[in-house]
NUDREN-55351 format. One record per atom (N, C-alpha, C, O): x, y, z; residue number from 1; chain; residue in one letter; atom name. Coordinates in nm, 4 decimals, always signed. Layout:
# NUDREN-55351
{{X, Y, Z}, NUM, "A", "a", "CA"}
...
END
This chain:
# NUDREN-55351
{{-1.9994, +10.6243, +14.7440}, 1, "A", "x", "N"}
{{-1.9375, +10.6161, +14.6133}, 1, "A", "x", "CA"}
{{-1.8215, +10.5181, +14.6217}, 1, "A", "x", "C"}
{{-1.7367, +10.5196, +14.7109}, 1, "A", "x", "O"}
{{-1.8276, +10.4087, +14.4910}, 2, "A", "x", "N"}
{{-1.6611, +10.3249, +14.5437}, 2, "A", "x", "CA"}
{{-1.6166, +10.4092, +14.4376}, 2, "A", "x", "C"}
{{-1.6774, +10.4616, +14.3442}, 2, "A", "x", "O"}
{{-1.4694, +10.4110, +14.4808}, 3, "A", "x", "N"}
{{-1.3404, +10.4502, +14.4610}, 3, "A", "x", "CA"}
{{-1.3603, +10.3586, +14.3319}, 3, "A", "x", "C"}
{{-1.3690, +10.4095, +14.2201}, 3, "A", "x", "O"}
{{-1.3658, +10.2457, +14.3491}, 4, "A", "x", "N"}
{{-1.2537, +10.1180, +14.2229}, 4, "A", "x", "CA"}
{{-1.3718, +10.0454, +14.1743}, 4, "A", "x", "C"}
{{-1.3526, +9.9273, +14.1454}, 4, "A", "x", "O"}
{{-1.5111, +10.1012, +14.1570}, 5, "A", "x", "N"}
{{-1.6054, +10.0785, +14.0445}, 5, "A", "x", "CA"}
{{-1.5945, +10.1389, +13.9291}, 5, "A", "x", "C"}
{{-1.6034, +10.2587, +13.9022}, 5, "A", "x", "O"}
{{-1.5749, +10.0486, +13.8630}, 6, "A", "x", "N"}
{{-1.5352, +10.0691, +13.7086}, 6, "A", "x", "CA"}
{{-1.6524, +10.0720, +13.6309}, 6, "A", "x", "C"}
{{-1.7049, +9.9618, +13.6149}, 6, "A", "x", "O"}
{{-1.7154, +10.1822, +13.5710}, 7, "A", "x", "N"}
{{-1.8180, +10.2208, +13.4444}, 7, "A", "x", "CA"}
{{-1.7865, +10.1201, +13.3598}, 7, "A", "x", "C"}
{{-1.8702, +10.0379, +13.3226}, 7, "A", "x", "O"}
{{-1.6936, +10.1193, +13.3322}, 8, "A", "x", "N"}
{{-1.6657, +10.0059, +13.1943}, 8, "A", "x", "CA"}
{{-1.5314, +9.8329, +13.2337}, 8, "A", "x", "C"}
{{-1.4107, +9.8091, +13.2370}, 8, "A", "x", "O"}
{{-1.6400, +9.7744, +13.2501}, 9, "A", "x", "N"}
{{-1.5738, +9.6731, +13.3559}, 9, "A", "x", "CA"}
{{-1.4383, +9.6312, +13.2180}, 9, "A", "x", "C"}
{{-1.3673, +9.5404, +13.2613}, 9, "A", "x", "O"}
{{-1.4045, +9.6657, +13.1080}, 10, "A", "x", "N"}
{{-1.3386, +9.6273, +13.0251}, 10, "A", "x", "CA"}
{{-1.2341, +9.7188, +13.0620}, 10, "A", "x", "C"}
{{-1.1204, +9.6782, +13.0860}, 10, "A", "x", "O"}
{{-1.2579, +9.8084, +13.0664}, 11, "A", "x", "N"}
{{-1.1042, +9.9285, +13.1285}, 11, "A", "x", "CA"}
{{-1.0328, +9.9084, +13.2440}, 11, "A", "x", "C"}
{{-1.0716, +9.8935, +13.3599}, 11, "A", "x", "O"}
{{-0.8906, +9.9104, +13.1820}, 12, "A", "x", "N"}
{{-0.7814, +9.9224, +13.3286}, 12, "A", "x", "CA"}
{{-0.7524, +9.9842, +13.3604}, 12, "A", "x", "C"}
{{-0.6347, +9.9857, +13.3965}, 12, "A", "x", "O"}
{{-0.8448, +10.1042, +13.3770}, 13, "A", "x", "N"}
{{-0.7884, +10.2559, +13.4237}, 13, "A", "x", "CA"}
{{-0.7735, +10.2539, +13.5506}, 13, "A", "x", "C"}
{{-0.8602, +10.2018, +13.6207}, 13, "A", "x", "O"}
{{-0.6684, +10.3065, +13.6012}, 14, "A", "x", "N"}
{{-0.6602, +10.3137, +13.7667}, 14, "A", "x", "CA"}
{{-0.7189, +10.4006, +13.7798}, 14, "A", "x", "C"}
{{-0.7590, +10.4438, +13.6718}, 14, "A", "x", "O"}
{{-0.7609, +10.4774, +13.8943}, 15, "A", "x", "N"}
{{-0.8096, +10.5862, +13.9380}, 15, "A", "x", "CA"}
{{-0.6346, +10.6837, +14.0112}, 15, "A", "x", "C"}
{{-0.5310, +10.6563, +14.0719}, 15, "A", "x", "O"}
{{-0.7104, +10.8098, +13.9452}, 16, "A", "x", "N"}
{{-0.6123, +10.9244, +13.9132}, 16, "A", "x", "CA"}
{{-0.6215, +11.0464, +14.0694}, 16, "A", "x", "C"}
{{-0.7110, +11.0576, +14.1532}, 16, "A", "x", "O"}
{{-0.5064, +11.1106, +14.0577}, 17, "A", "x", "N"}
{{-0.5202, +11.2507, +14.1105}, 17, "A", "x", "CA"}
{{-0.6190, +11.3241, +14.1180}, 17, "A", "x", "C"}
{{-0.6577, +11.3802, +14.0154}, 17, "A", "x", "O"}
{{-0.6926, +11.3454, +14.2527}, 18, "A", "x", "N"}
{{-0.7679, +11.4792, +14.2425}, 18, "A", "x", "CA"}
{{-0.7285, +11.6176, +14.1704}, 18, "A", "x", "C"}
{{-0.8025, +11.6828, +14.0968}, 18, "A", "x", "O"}
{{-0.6368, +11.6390, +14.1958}, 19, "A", "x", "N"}
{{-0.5526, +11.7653, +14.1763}, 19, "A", "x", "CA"}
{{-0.6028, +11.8338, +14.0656}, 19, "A", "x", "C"}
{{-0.6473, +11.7585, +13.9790}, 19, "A", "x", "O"}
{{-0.6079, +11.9232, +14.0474}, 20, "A", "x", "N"}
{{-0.6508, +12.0271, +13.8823}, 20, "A", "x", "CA"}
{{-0.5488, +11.9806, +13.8020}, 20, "A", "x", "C"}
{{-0.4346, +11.9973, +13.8450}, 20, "A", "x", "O"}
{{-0.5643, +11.9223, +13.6879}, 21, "A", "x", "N"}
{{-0.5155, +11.8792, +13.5687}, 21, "A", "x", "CA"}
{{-0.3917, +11.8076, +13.5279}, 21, "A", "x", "C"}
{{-0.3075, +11.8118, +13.4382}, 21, "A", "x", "O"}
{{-0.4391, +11.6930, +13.7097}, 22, "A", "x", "N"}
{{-0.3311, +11.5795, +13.7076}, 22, "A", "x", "CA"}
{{-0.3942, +11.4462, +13.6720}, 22, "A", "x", "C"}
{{-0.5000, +11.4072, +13.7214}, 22, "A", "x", "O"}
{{-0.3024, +11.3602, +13.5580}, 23, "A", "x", "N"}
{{-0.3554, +11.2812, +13.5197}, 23, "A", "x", "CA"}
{{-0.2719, +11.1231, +13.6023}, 23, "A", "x", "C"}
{{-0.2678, +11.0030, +13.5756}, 23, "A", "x", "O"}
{{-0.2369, +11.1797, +13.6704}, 24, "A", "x", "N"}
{{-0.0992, +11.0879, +13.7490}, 24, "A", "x", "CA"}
{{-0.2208, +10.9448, +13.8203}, 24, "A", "x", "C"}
{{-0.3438, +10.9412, +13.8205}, 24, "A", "x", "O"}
{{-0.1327, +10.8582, +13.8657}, 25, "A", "x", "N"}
{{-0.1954, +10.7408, +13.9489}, 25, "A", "x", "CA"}
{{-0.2200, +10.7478, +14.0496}, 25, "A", "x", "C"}
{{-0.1214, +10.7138, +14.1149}, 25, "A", "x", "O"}
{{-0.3277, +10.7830, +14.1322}, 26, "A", "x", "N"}
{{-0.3475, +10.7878, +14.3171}, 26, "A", "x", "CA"}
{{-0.2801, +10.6834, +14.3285}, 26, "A", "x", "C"}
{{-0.2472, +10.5856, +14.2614}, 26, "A", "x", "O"}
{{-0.2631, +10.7380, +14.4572}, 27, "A", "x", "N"}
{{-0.1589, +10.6474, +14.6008}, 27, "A", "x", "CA"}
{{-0.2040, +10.6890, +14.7135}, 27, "A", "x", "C"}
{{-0.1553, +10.6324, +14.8114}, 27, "A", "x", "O"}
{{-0.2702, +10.7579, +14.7304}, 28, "A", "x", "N"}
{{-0.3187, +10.8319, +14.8522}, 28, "A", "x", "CA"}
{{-0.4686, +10.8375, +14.9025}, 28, "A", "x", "C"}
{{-0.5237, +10.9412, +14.8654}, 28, "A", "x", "O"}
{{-0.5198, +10.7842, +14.9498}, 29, "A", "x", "N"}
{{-0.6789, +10.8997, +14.9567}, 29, "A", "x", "CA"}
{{-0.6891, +10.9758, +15.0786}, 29, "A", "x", "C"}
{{-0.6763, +10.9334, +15.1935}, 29, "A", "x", "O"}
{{-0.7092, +11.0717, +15.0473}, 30, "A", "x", "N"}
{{-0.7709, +11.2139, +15.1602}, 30, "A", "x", "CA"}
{{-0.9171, +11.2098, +15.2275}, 30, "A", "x", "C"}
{{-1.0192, +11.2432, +15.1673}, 30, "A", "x", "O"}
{{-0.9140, +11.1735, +15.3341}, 31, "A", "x", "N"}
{{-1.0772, +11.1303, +15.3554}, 31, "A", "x", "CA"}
{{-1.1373, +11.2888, +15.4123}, 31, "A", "x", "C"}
{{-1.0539, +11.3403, +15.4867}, 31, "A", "x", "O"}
{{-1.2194, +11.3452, +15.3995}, 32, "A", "x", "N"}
{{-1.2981, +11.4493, +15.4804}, 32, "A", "x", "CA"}
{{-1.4041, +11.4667, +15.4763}, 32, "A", "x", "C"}
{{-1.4845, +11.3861, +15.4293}, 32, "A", "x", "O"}
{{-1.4425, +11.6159, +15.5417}, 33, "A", "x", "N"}
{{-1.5797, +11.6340, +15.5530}, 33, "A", "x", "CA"}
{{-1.5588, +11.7479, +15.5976}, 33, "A", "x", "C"}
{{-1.4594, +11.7859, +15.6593}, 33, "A", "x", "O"}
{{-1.7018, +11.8395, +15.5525}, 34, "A", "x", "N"}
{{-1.6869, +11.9620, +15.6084}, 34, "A", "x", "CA"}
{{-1.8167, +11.9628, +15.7034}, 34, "A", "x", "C"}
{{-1.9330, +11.9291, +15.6812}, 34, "A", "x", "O"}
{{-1.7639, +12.0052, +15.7979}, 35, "A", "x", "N"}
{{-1.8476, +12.0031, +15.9371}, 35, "A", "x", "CA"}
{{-1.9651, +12.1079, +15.8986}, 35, "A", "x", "C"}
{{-2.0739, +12.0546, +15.9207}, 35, "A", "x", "O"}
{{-1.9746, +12.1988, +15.8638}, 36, "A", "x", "N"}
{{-2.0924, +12.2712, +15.8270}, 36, "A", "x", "CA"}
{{-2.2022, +12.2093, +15.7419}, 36, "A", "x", "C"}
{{-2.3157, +12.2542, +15.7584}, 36, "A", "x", "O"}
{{-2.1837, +12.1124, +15.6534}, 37, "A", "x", "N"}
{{-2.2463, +12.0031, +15.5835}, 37, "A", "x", "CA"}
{{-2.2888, +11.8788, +15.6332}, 37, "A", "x", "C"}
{{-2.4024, +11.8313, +15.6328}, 37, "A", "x", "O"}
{{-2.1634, +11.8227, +15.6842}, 38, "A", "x", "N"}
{{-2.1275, +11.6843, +15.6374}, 38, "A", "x", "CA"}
{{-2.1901, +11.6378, +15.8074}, 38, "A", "x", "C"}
{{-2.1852, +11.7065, +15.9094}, 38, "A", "x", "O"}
{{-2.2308, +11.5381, +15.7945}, 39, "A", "x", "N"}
{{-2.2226, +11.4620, +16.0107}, 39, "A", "x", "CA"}
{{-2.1029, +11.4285, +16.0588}, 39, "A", "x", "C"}
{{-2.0227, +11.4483, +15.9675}, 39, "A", "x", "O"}
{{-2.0610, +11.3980, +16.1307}, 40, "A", "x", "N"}
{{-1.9212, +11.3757, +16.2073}, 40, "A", "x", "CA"}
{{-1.8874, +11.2463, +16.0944}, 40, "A", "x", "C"}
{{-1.7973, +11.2524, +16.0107}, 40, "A", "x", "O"}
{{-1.9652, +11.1489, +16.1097}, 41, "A", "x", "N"}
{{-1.8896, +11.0117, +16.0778}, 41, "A", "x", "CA"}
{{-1.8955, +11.0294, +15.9247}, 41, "A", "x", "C"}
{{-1.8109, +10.9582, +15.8707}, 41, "A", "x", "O"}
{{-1.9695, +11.1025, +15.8371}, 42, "A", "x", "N"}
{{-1.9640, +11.1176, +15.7023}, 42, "A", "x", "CA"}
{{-1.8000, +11.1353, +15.6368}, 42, "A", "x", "C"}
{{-1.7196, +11.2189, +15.6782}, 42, "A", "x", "O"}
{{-1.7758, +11.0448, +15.5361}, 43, "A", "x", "N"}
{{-1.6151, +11.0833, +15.4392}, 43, "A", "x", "CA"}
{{-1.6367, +11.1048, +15.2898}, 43, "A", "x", "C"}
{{-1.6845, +11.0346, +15.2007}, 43, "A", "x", "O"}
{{-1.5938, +11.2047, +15.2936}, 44, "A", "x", "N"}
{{-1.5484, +11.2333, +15.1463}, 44, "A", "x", "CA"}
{{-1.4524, +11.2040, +15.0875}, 44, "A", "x", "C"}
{{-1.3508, +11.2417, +15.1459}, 44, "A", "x", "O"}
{{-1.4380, +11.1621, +15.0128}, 45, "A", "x", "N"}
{{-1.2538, +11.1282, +14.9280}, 45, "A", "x", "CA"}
{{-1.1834, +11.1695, +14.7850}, 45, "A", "x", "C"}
{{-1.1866, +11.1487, +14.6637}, 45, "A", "x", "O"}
{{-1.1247, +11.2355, +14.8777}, 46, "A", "x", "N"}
{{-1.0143, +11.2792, +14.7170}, 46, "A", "x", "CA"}
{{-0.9210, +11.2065, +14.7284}, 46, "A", "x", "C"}
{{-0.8845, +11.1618, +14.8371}, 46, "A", "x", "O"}
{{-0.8469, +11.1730, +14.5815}, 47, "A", "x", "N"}
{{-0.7630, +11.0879, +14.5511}, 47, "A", "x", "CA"}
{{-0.6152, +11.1611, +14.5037}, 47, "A", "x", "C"}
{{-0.6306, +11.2501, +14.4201}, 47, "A", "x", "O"}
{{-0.4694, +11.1339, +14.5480}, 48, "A", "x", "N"}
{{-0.3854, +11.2288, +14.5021}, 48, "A", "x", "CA"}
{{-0.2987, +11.1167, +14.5288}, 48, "A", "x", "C"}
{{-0.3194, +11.0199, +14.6020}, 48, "A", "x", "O"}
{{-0.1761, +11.1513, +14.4423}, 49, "A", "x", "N"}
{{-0.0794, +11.0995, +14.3828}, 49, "A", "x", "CA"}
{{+0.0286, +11.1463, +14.4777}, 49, "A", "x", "C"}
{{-0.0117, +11.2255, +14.5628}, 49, "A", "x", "O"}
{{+0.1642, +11.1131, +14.4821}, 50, "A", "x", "N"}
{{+0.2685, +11.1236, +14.5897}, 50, "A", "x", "CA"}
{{+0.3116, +11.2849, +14.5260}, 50, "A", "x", "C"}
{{+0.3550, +11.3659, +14.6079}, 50, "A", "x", "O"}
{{+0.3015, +11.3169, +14.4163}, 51, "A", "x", "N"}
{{+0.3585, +11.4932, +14.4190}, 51, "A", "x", "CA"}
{{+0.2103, +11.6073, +14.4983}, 51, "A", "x", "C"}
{{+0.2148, +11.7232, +14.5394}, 51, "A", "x", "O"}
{{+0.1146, +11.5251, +14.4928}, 52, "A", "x", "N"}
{{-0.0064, +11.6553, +14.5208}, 52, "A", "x", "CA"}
{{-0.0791, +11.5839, +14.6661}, 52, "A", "x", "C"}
{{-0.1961, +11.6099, +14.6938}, 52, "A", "x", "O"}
{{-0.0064, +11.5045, +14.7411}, 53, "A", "x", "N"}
{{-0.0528, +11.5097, +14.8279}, 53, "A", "x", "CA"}
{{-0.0380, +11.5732, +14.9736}, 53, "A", "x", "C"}
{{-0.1208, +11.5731, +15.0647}, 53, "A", "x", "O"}
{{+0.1018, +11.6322, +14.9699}, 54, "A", "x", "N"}
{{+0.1279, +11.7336, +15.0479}, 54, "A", "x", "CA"}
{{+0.0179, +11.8606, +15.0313}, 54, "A", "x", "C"}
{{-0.0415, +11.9146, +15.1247}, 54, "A", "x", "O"}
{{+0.0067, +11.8924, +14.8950}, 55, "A", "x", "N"}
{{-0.0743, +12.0271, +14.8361}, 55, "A", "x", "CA"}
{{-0.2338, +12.0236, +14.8902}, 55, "A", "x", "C"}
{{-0.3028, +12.1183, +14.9281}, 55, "A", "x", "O"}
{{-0.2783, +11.8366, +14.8773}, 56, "A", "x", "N"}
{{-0.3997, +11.9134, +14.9291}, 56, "A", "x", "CA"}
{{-0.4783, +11.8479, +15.0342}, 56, "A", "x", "C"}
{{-0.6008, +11.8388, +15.0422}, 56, "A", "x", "O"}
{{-0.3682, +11.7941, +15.1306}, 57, "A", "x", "N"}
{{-0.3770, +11.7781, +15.2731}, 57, "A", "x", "CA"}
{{-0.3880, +11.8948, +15.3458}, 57, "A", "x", "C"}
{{-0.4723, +11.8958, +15.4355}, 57, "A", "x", "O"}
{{-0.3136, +12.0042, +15.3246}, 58, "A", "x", "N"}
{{-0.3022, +12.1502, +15.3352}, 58, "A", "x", "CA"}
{{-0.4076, +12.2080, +15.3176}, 58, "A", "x", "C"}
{{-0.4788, +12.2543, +15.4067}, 58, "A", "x", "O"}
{{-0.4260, +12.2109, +15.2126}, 59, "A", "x", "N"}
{{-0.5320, +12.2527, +15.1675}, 59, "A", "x", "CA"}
{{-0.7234, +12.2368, +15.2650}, 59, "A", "x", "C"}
{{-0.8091, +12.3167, +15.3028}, 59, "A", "x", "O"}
{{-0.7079, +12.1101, +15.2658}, 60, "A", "x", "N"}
{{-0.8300, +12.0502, +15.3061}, 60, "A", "x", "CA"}
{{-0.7622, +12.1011, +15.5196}, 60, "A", "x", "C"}
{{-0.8320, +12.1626, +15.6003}, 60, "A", "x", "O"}
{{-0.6645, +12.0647, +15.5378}, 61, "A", "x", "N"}
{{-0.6277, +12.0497, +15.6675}, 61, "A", "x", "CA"}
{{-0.6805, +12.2601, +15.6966}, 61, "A", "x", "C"}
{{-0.7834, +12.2885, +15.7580}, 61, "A", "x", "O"}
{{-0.5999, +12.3544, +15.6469}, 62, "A", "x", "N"}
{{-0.6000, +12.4619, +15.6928}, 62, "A", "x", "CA"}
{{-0.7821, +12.5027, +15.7366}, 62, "A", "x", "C"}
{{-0.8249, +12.5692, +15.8310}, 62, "A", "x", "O"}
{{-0.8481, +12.4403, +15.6382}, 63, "A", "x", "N"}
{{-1.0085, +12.4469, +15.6418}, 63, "A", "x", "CA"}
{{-1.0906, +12.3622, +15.7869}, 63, "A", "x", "C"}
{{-1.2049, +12.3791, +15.8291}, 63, "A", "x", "O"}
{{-0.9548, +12.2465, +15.8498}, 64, "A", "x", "N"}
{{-1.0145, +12.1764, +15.9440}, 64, "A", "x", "CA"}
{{-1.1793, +12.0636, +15.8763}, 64, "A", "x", "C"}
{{-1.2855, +12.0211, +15.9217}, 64, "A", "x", "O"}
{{-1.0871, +12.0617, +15.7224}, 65, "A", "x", "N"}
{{-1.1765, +11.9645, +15.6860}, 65, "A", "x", "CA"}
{{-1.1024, +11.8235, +15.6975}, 65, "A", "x", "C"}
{{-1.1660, +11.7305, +15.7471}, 65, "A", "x", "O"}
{{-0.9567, +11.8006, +15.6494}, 66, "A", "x", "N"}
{{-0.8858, +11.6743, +15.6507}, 66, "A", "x", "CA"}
{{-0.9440, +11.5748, +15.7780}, 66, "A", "x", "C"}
{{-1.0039, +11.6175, +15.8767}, 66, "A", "x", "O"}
{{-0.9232, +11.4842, +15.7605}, 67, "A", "x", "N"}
{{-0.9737, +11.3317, +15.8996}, 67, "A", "x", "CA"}
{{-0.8828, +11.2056, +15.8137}, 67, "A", "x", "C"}
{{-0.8672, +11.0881, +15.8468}, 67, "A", "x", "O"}
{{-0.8476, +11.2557, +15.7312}, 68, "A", "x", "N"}
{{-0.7063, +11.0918, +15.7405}, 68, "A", "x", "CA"}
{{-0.6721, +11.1318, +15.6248}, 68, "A", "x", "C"}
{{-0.7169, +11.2270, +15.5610}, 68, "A", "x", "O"}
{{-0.5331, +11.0045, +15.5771}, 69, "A", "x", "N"}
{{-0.4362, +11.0277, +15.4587}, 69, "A", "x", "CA"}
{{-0.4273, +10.9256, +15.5040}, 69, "A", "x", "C"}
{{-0.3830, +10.9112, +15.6179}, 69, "A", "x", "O"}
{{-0.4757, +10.8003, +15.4111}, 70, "A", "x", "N"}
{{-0.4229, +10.6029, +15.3833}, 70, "A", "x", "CA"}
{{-0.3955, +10.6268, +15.2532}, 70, "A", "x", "C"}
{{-0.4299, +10.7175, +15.1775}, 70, "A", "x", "O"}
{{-0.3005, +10.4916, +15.2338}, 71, "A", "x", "N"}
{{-0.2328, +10.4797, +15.0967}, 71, "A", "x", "CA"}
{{-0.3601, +10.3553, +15.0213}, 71, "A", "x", "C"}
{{-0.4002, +10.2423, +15.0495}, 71, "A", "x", "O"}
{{-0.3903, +10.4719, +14.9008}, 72, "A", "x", "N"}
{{-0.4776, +10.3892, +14.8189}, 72, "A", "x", "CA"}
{{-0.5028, +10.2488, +14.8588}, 72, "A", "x", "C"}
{{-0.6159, +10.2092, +14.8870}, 72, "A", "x", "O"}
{{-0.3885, +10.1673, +14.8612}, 73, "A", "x", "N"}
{{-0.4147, +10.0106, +14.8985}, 73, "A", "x", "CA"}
{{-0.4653, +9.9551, +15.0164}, 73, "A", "x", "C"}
{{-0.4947, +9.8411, +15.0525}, 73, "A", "x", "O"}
{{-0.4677, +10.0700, +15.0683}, 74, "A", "x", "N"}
{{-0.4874, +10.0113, +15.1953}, 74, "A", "x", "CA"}
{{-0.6360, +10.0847, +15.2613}, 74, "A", "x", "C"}
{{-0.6746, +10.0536, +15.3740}, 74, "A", "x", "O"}
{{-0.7096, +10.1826, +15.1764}, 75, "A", "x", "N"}
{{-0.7965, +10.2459, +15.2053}, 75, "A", "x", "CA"}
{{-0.9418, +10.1075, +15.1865}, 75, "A", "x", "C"}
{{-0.9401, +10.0232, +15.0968}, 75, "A", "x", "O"}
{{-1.0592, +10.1185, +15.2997}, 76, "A", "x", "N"}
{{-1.1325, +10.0353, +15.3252}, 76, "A", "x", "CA"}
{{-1.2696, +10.1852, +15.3275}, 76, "A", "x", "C"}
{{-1.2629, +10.2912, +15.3897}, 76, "A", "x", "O"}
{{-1.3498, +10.1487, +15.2605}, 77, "A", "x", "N"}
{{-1.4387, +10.2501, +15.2485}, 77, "A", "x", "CA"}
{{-1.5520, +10.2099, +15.3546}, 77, "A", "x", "C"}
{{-1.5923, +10.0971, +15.3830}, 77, "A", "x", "O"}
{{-1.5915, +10.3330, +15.4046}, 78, "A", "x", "N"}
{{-1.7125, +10.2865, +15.5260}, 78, "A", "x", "CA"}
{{-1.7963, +10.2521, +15.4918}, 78, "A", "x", "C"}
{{-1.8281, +10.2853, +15.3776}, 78, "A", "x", "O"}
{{-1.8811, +10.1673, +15.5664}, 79, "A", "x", "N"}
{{-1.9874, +10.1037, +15.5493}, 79, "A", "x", "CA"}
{{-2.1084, +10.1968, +15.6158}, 79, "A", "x", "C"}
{{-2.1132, +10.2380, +15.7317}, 79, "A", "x", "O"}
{{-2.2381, +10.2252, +15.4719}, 80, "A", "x", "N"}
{{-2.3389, +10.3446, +15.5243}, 80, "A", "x", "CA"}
{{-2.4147, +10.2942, +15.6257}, 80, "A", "x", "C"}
{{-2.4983, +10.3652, +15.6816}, 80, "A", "x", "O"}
END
């Protein structure tokens, strides 16, 4: 999935907060995977903003799902 494919190549919507019913600007992406699912090298990504990314690094980390925290700009998506 890209992150910064735009449905409507006319919109400047940035891409937003994962978080439940944050409409804020990512800065962050959370890469994971859950080992019961996912293969080792597989990433998932949630996107969170500088107030909810403590919340769900935690979150994902206590589960031993978290595998990184890059700042949006600098996130490079794997190649399948």
């Amino acid at each position: 999935m890209n992150l910064f494919a735009d449905p409507n190549p006319e919109s400047t919507a940035s891409p937003i907060c994962s978080a439940k019913g944050c409409r804020a600007a990512a800065e962050w992406v959370l890469a994971w995977n859950n080992p019961k699912l996912h293969t080792p090298e597989r990433r998932k990504t949630w996107l969170a903003c500088e107030e909810h990314r403590e919340h769900l690094s935690q979150f994902l980390g206590v589960r031993g799902f978290l595998k990184d925290v890059v700042p949006l700009a600098q996130w490079e998506e794997p190649q399948p």
